[in-house]
Every structure is written in C-alpha cells, then in structure tokens.
C-alpha positions in Angstrom: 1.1 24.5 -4.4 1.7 23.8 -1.0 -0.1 23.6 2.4 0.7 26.5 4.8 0.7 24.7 8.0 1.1 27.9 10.5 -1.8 29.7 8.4 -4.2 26.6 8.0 -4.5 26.6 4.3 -2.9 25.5 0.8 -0.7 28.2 -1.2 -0.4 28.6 -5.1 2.4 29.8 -6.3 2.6 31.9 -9.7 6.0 33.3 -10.8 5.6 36.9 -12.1 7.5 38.2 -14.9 10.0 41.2 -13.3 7.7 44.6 -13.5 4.2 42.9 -13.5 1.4 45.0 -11.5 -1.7 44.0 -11.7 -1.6 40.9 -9.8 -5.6 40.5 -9.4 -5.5 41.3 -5.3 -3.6 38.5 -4.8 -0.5 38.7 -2.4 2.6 39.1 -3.6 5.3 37.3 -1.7 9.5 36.4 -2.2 9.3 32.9 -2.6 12.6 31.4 -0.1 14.1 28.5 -2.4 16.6 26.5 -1.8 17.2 22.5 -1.9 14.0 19.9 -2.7 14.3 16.7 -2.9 12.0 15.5 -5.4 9.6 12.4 -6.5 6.5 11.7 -9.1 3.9 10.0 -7.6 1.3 7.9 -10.0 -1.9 8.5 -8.5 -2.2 12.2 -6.7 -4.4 10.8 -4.5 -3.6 11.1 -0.5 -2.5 8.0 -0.1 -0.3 7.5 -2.6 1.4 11.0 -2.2 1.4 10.1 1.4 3.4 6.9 0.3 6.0 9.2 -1.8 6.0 11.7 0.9 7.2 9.0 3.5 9.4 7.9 0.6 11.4 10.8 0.0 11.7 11.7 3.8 13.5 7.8 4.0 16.0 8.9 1.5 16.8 12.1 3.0 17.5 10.8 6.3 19.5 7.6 4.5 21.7 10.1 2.4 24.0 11.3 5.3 24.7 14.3 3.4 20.8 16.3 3.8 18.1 16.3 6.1 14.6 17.6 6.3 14.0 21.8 6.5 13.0 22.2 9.7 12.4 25.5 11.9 15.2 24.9 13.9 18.0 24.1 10.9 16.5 26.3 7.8 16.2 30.1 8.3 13.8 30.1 5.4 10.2 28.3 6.0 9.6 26.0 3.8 6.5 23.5 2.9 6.3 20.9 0.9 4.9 21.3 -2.5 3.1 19.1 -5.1 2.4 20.0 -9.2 -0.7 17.5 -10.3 -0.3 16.7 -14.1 -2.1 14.5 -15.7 -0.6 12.7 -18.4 -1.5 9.6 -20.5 -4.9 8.5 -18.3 -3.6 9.0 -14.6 -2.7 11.5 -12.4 0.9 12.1 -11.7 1.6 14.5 -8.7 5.2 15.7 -8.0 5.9 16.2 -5.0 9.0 18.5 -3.4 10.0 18.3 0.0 12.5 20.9 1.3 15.4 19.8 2.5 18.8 21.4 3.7 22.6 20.2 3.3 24.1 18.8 6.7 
C-alpha cells in the first residue's frame, strides 16, 4: 500500500499471477521497483511510522552510498509503502522507502 501523492489517495498493490483477467475493474498497472530501504515499526500508528519514516530517511542520507528516490534522480515514481501485520498483540507496520544508489 502506499499513498499516491500526485493523485491524492492511497494505492494497494496486488501481484497477479502471469495471464490473469478478471481483475474485478480494478486498474492494472507495471509496478516500477527498484531499491527500498526497509524498517518494522511496532505500533502502525502515525506517529510511530512517522518516527520509522524519519528513521530510515537518517540512514539513507548517513550511508554515503544511496539517497532518497526523488523526481529529479529516479526515472521511475516511486512512494513509500507500508504492509500492517499484526502479530503477537500489536501492530507491526513495515514500512519501505524508495531509495536509489548514488
């Protein structure tokens, strides 16, 4: 899932198997790829994602070796993404932040 922030809106994303039609009217889209850098959050609420979010961004721009997709360096547009589990009594969100290789 991830928030489409030139359309206004959050995205779901559903890989199909290769030759599946009936899609429900949904849209069917190539999904871009590429690099993520990746973190599990404890609590999926805001502010702890928000926390994680700022987390992983601190890292990128520490590593010296990636930085943060943006329009400018990534052909492909990319948002982040989070997958909510919600194992053993909490709710875990991972969150993926596209990145790119300097």
């Amino acid at each position: 899932m991830g928030y489409n922030v030139k359309k206004g809106y959050w995205e779901w994303f559903f890989a199909l198997p290769d030759g599946h039609e009936d899609i429900g009217g949904y849209d069917v889209v190539d999904f871009p790829g590429g690099l993520y850098a990746f973190a599990a959050s404890k609590d999926a609420e805001e502010e702890a994602t928000e926390e994680t979010k700022a987390s992983i961004r601190s890292w990128v721009e520490a590593s010296g070796c990636f930085e943060l997709s943006t329009s400018e360096n990534d052909q492909a547009e990319r948002y982040v993404m989070t997958h909510v589990t919600t194992p053993m009594g909490y709710h875990q969100s991972d969150i993926f932040v596209p990145i790119v290789a300097k």
